[in-house]
MARDO-842068 format. One line per field, with one value per residue (C-alpha): residue number from 0; residue in one letter; chain; x, y, z. Coordinates in Angstrom, 3 decimals. Example, Ala and Ser with C-alpha at 12.3 -4.5 7.8 and 13.67 -1.06 7.14 Angstrom:
// MARDO-842068
pos <- (0 | 1) .
code <- (A | S) .
unit <- (A | A) .
px <- (12.300 | 13.670) .
py <- (-4.500 | -1.060) .
pz <- (7.800 | 7.140) .
This chain:
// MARDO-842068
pos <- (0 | 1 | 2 | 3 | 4 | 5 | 6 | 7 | 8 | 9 | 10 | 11 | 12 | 13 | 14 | 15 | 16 | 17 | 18 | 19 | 20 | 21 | 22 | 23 | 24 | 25 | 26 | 27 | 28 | 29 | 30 | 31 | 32 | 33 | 34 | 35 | 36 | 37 | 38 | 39 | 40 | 41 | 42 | 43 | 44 | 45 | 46 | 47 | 48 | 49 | 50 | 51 | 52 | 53 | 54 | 55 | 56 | 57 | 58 | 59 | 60 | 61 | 62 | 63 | 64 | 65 | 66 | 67 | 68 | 69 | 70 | 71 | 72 | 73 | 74 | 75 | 76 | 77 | 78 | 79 | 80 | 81 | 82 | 83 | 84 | 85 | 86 | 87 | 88 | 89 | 90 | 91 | 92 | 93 | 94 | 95 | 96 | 97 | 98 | 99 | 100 | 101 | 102 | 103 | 104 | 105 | 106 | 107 | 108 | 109 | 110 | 111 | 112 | 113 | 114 | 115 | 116 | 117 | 118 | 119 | 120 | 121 | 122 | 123 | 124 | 125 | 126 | 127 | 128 | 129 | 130 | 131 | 132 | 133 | 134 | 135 | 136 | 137 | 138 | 139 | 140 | 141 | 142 | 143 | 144 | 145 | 146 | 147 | 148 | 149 | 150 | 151 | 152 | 153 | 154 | 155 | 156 | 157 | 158 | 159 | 160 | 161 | 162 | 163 | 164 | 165 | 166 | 167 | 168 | 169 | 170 | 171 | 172 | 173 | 174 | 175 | 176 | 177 | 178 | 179 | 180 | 181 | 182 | 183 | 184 | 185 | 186 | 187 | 188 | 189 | 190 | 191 | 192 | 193 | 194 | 195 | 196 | 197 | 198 | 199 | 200 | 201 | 202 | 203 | 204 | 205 | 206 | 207 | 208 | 209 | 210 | 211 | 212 | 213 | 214 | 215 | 216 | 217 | 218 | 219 | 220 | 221 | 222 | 223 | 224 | 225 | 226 | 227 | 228 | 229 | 230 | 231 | 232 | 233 | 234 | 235 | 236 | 237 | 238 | 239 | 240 | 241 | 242 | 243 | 244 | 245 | 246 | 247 | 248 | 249 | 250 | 251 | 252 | 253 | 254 | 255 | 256 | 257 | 258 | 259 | 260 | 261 | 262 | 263 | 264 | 265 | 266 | 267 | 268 | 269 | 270 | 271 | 272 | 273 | 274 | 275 | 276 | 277 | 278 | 279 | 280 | 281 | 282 | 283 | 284 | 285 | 286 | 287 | 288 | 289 | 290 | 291 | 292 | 293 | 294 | 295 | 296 | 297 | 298 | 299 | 300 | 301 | 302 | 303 | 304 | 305 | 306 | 307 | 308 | 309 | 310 | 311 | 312 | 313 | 314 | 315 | 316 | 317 | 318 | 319 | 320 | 321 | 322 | 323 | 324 | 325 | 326 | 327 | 328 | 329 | 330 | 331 | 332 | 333 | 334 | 335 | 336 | 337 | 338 | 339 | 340 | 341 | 342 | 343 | 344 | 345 | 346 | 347 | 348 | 349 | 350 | 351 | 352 | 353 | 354 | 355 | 356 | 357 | 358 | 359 | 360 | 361 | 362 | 363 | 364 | 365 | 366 | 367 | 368 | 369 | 370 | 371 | 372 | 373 | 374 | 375 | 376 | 377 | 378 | 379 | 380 | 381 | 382 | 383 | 384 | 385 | 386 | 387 | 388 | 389 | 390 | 391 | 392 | 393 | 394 | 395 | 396 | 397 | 398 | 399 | 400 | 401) .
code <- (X | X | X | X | X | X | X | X | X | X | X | X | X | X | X | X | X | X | X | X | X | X | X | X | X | X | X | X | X | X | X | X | X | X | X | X | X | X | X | X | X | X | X | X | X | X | X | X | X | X | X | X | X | X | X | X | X | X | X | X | X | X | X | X | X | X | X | X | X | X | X | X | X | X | X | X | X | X | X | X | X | X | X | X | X | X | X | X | X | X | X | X | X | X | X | X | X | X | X | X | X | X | X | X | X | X | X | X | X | X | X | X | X | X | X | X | X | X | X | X | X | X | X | X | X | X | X | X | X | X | X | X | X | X | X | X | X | X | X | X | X | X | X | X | X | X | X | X | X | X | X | X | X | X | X | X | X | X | X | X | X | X | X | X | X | X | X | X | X | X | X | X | X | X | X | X | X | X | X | X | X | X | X | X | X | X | X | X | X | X | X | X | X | X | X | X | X | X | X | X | X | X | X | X | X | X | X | X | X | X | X | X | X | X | X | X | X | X | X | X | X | X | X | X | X | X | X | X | X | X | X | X | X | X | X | X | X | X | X | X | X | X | X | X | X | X | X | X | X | X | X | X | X | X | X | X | X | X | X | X | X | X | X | X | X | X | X | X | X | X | X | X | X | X | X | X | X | X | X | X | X | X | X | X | X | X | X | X | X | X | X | X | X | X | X | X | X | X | X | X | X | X | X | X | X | X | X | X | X | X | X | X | X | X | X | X | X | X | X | X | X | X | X | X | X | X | X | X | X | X | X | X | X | X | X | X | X | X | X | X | X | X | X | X | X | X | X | X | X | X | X | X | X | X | X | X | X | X | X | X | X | X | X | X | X | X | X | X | X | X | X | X | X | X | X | X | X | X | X | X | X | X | X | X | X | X | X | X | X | X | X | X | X | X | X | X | X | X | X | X | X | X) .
unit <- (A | A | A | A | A | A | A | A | A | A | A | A | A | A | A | A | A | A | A | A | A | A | A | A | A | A | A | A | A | A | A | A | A | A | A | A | A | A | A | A | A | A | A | A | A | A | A | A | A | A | A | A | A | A | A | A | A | A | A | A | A | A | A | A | A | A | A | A | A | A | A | A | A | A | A | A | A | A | A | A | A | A | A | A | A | A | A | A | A | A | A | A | A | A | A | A | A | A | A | A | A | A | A | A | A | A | A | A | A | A | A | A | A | A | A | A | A | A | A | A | A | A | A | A | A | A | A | A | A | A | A | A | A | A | A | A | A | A | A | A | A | A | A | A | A | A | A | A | A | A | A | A | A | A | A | A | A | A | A | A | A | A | A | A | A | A | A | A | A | A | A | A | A | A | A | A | A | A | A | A | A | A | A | A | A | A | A | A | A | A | A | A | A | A | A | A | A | A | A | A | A | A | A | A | A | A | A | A | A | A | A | A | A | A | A | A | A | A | A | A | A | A | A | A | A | A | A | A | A | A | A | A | A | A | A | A | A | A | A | A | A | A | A | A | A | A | A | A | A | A | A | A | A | A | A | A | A | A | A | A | A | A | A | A | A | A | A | A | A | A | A | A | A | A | A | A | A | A | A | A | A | A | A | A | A | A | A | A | A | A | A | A | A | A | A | A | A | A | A | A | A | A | A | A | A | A | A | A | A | A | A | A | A | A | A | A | A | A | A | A | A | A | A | A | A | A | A | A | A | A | A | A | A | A | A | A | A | A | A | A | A | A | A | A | A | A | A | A | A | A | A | A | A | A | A | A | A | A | A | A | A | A | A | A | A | A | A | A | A | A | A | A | A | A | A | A | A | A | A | A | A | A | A | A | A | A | A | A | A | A | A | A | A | A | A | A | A | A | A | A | A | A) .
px <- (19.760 | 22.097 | 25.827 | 26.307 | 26.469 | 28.777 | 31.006 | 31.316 | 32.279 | 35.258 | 36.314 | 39.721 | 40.069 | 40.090 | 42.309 | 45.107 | 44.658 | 45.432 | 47.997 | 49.951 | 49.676 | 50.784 | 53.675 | 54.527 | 54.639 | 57.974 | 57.023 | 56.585 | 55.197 | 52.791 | 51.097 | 49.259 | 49.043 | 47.326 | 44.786 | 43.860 | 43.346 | 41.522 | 39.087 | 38.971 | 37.535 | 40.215 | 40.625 | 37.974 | 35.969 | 39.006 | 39.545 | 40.401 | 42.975 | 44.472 | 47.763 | 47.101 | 44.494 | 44.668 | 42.333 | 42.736 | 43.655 | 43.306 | 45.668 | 46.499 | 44.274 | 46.108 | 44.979 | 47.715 | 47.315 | 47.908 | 48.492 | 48.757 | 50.847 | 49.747 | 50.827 | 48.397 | 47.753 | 48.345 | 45.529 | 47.190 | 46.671 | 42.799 | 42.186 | 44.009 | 41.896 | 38.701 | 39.035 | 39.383 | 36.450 | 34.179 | 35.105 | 33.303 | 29.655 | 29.381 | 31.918 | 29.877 | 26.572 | 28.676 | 29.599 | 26.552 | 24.816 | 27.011 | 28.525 | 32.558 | 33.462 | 34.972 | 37.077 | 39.022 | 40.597 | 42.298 | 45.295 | 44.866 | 41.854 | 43.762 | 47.466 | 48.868 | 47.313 | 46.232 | 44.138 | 45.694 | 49.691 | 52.194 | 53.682 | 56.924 | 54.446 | 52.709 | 54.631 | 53.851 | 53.272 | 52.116 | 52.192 | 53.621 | 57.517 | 58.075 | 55.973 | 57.212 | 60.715 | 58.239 | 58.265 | 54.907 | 53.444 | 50.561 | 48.402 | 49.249 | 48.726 | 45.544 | 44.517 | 45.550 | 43.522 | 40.468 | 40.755 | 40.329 | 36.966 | 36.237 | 37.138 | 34.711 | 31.962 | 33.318 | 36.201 | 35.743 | 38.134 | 40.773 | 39.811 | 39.991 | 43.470 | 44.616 | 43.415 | 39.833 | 36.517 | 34.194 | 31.946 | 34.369 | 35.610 | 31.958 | 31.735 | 34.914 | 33.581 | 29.699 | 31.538 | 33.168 | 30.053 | 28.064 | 25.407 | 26.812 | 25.066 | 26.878 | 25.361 | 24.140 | 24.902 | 27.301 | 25.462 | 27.235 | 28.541 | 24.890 | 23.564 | 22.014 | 22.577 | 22.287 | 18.548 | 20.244 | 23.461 | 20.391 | 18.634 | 21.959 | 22.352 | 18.224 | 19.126 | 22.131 | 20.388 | 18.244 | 15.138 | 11.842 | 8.662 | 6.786 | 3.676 | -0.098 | 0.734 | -3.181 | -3.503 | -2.722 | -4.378 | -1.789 | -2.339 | 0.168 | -1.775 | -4.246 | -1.947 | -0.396 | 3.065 | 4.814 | 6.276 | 9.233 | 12.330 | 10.332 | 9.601 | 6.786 | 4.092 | 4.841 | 8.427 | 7.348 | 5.059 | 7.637 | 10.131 | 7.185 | 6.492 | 10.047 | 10.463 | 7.378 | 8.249 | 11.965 | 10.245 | 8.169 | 10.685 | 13.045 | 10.153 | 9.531 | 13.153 | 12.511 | 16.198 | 16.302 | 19.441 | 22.087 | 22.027 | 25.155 | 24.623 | 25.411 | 23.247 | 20.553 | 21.141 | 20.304 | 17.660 | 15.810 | 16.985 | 15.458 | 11.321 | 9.329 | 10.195 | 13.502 | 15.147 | 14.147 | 16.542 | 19.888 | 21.214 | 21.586 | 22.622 | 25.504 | 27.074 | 26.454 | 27.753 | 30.454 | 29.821 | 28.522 | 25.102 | 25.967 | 27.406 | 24.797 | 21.703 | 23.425 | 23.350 | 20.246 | 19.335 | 21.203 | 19.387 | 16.332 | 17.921 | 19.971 | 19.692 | 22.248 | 24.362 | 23.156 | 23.636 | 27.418 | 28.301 | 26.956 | 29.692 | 32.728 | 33.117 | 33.701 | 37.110 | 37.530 | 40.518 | 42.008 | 41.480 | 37.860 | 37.809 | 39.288 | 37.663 | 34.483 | 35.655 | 36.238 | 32.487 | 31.771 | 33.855 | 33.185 | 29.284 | 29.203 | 28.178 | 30.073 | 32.817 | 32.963 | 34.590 | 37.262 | 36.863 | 38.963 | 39.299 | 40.306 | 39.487 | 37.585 | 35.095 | 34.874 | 33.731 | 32.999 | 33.703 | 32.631 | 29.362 | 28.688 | 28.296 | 30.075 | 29.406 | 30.835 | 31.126 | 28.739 | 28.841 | 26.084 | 28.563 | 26.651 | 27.368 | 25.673 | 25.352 | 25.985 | 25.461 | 27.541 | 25.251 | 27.959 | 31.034 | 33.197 | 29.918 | 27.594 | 24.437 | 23.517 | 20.887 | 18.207 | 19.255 | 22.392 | 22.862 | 25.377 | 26.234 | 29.101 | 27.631 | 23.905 | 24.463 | 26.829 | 23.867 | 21.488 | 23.500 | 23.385 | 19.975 | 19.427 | 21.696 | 20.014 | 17.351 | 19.245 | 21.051 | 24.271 | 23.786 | 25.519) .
py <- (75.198 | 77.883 | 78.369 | 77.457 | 74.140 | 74.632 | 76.911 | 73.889 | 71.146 | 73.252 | 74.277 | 71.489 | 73.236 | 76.886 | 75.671 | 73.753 | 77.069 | 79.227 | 77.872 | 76.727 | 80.539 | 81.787 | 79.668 | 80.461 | 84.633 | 83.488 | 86.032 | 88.808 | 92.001 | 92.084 | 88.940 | 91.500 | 94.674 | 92.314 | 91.259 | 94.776 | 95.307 | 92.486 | 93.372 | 96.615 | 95.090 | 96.488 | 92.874 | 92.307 | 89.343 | 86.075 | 84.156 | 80.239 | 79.112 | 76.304 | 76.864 | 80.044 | 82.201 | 86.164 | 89.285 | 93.245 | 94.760 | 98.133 | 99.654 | 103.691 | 104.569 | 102.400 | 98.896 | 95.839 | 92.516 | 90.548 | 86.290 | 83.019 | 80.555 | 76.394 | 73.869 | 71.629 | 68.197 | 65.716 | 63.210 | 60.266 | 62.069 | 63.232 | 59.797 | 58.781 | 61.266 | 60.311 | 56.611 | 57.477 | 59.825 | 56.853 | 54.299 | 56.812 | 57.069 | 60.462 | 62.163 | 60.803 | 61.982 | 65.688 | 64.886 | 63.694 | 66.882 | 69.351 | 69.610 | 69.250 | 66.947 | 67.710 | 64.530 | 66.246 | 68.626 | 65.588 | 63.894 | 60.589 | 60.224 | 60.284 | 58.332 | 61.952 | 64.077 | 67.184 | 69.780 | 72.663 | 73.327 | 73.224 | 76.367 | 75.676 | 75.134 | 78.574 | 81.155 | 85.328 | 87.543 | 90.621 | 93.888 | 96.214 | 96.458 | 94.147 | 91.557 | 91.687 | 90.076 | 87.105 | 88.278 | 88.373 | 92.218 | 93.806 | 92.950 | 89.070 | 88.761 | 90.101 | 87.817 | 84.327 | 85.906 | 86.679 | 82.836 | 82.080 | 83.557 | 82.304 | 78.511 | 79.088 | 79.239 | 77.133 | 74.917 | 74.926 | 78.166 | 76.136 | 73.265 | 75.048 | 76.596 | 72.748 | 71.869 | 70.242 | 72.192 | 70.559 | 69.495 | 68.022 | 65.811 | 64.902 | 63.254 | 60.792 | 59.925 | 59.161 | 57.112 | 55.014 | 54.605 | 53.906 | 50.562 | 50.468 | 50.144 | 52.955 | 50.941 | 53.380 | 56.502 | 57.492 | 59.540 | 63.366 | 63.456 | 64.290 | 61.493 | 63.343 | 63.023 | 65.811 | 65.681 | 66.489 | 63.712 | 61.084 | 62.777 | 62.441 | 58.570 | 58.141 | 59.416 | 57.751 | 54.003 | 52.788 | 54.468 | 52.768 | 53.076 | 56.158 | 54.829 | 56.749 | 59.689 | 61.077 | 64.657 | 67.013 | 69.816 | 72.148 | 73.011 | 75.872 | 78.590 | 78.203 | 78.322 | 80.829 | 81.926 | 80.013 | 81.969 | 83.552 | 83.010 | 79.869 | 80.381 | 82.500 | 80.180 | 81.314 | 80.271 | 76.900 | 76.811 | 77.542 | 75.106 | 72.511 | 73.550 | 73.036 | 69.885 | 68.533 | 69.563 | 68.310 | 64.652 | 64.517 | 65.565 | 62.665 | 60.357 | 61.129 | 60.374 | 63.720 | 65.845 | 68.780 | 71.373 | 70.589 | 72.985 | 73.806 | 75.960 | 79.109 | 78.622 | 77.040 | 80.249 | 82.564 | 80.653 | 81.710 | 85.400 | 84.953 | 84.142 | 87.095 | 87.776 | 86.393 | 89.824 | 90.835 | 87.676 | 89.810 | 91.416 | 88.035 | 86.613 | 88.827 | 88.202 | 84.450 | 84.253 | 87.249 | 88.178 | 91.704 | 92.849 | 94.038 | 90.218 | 88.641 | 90.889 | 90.075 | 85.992 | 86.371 | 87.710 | 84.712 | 82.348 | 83.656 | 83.824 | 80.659 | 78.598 | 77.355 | 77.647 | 81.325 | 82.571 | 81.363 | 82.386 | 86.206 | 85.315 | 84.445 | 82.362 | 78.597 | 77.601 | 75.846 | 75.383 | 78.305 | 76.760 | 76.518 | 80.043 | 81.303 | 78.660 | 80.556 | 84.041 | 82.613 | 81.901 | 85.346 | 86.991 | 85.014 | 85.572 | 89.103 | 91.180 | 94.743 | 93.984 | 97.506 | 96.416 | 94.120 | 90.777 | 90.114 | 86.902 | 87.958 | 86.783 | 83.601 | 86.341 | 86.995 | 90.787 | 93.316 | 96.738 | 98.581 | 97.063 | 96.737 | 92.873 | 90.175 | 86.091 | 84.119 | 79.820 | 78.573 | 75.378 | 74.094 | 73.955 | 77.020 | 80.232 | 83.092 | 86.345 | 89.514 | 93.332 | 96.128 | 97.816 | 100.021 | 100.704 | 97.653 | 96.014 | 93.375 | 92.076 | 88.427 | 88.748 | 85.957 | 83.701 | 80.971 | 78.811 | 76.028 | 78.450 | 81.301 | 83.289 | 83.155 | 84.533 | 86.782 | 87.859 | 87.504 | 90.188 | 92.545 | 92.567 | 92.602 | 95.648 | 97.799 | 97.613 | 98.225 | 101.863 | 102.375 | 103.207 | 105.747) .
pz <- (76.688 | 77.474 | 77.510 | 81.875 | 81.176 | 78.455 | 80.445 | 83.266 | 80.548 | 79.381 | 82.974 | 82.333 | 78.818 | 80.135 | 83.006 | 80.840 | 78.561 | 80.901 | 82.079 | 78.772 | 77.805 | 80.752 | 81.057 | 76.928 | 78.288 | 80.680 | 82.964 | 80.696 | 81.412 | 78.973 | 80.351 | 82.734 | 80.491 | 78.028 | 80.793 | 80.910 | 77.429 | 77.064 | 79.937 | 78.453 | 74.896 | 72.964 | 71.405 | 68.101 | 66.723 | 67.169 | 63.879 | 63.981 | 61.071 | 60.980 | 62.892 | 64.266 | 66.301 | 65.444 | 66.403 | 65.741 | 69.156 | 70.096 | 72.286 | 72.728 | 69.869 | 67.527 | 66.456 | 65.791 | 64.157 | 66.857 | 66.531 | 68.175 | 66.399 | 67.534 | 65.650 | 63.692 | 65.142 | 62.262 | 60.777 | 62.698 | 65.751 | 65.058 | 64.090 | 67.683 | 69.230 | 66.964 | 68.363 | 72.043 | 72.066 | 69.981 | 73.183 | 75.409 | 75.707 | 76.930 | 74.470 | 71.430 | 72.987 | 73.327 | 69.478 | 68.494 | 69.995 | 68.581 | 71.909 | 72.417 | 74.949 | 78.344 | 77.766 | 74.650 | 77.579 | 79.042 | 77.205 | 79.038 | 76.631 | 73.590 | 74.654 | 75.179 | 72.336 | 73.718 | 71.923 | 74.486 | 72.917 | 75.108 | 76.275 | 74.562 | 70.993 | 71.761 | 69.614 | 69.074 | 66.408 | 66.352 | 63.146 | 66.575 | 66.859 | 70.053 | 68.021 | 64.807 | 66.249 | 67.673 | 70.998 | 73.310 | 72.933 | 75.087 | 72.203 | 71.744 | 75.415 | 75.454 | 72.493 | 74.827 | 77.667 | 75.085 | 73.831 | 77.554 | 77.508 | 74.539 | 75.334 | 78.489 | 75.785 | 72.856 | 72.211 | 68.313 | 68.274 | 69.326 | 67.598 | 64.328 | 65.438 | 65.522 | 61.776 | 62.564 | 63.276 | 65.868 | 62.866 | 60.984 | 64.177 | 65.248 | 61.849 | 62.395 | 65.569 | 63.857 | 61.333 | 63.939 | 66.133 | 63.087 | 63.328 | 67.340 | 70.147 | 72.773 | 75.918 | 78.703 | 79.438 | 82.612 | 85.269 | 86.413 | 90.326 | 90.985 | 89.935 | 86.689 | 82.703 | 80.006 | 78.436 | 74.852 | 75.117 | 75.252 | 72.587 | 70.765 | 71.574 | 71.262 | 67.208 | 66.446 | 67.175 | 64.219 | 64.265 | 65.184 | 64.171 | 65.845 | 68.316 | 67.648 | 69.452 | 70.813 | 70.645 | 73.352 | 74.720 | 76.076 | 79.937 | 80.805 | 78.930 | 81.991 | 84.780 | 87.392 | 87.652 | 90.394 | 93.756 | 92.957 | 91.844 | 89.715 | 86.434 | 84.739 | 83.513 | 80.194 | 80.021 | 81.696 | 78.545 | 75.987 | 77.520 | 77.225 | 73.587 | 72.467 | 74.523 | 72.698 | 69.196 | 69.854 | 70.716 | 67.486 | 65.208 | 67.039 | 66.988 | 63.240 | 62.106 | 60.956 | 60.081 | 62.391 | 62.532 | 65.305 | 67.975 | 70.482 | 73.610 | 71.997 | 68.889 | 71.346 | 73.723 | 70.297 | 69.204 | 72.711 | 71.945 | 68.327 | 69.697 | 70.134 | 73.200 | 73.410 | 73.659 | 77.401 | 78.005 | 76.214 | 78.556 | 80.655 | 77.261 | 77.368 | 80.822 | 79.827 | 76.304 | 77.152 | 73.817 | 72.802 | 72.352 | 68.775 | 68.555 | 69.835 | 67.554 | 64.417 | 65.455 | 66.400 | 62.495 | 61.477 | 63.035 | 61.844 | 57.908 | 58.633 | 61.590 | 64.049 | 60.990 | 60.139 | 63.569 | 63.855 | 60.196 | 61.689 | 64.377 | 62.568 | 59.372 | 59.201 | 58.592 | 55.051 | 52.924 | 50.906 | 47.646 | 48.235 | 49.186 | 45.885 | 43.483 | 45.595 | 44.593 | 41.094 | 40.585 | 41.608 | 39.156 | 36.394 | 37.003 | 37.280 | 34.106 | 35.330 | 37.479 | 39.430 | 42.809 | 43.774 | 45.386 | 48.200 | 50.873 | 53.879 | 57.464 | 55.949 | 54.041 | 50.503 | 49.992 | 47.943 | 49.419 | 47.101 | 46.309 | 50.626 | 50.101 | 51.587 | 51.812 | 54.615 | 54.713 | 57.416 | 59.148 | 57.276 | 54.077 | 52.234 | 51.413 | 53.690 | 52.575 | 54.217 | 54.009 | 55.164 | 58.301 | 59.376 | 59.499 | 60.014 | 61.186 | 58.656 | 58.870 | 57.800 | 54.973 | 53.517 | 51.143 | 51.968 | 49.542 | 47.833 | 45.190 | 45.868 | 42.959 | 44.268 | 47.628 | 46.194 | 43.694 | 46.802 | 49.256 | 46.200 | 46.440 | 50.106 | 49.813 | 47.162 | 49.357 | 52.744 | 53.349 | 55.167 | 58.505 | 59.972) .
């Protein structure tokens, strides 16, 4: 339910990370000036394209385009990987749940593709002098040590930096699996398996017809709070709740949005009283409050989909982006501002607006809070041009903060 468990699955990514950047730095310098900056927060919101990881980074009051260059894995070797990961029970049930699999850390799983680069494929690039002759900078180095956090929480960034977002392999995998039984699931050292990877499995099988459920008076509204450090009575009840709803809507074949840990983690945030839980949230996620207030508006617009869009933008091809920005020309009566793509955005300065691809294949739109900072707005949708059309709106009626 929140990002812990997530953080221990990717403790072999992180590691072989770590240790592929460090080794591409040869020693440098900057490996541990960019640890500083980095711990610092001088490095911004990271950006996943296929073939390279970049971020803004901030450094003595002047901020550099700093970048990772990875080489893309090719579709031979995702369909390698695809077919190792469908022979294993537990890395479908990660797939299946929106989860990525420890196993995708390990190359033995997938006859020596790796998702980590090796050093010698880890190249620099950076708009500061040292960086523009490909060298490692301060400010590239304190991008690799920002991906390390960020891999702690979700592999997708790197999994986008190879050519294929989580989503995108979760589907090959479903399409191998499909009209398969999986057989059981493999129990953790402690003897334990994930409630959401048999959830996962329990959905994929064909579904059966739901038994008359009776009705059920809820109990926990009537009891104490446990002796400390158990939970309140109230958080017992809304972990119940969920739990209950999750098992109708799974018993009713009924589609419900995939969750990962971080959307599931916002989500929680996003209840009514989900907020007192932030600042834990934060030293979880390692994400910033700011980050972490404008997912949780995304969720509530959006979904799991919503609140990552509010995070960064889904990675789709450049082509779609402009055929996107296209639509949004041609539908506008009074073209005033000027549409640019940058960052995986399409945006309107001028106007304040700004629509962002989503995981959930629509279009969410966004208004300028802020400075530099946007806020998801209502309305996603298929269609460029509508969400475009709906963040208008949602900004006429929303001032510029200060």
């Amino acid at each position: 339910m929140t990002a812990s468990g997530n953080t221990r699955n990717m403790a072999p990514l992180v590691a072989a990370w770590k240790q592929a950047f460090h080794l591409a730095t040869n020693g440098s310098g900057s490996y541990g000036k960019g640890l500083n900056l980095h711990c610092n927060g001088a490095v911004a919101q990271i950006h996943a394209q296929p073939g390279r990881l970049a971020a803004a980074v901030t450094a003595k009051k002047a901020t550099h385009q700093a970048v990772l260059l990875l080489p893309k894995l090719t579709e031979t070797q995702w369909d390698t990987l695809a077919g190792r990961l469908a022979g294993n029970p537990q890395a479908v049930a990660d797939l299946l749940a929106n989860r990525v699999p420890a196993a995708i850390a390990d190359p033995g799983h997938a006859r020596g593709i790796a998702i980590v680069p090796g050093a010698e494929e880890i190249t620099f690039s950076c708009s500061c002098p040292t960086g523009a002759t490909g060298r490692v900078c301060d400010h590239s180095a304190a991008l690799g040590h920002a991906v390390t956090d960020r891999l702690a929480v979700t592999a997708s960034v790197l999994l986008g930096a190879r050519g294929m977002s989580a989503r995108a392999l979760a589907a090959l995998v479903r399409d191998l699996v499909a009209d398969t039984d999986l057989g059981t699931l493999p129990a953790d050292a402690d003897g334990t398996v994930r409630a959401d990877q048999l959830y996962s499995l329990s959905a994929h099988r064909p579904p059966q017809p739901p038994p008359d459920l009776d009705p059920v008076v809820p109990l926990t509204s009537t009891l104490d709070d446990p002796p400390l450090p158990g939970p309140r009575a109230q958080d017992l009840a809304w972990m119940a709740q969920d739990a209950a709803d999750r098992a109708h809507a799974l018993l009713a074949a009924a589609p419900v949005q995939p969750h990962d840990d971080l959307a599931d983690t916002v989500r929680i945030l996003a209840t009514p009283h989900g907020v007192d839980r932030l600042p834990a949230a934060v030293e979880t996620t390692g994400l910033t409050e700011a980050a972490l207030r404008a997912m949780m508006i995304g969720y509530r617009h959006g979904g799991p989909a919503g609140a990552h869009a509010a995070l960064a933008a889904a990675v789709v091809p450049p082509s779609i982006m402009e055929q996107a920005a296209e639509v949004i020309r041609a539908s506008r009566a009074v073209a005033l501002g000027v549409i640019d793509i940058a960052d995986g955005t399409i945006t309107d300065t001028t106007a304040g607006v700004q629509i962002r691809p989503g995981l959930d294949g629509r279009w969410h739109p966004f208004t300028l809070w802020r400075a530099d900072e946007w806020r998801p707005a209502l309305g996603a949708c298929d269609d460029p041009a509508e969400a475009f059309r709906t963040a208008r709106g949602a900004r006429a009626a929303r001032p510029i903060r200060r």
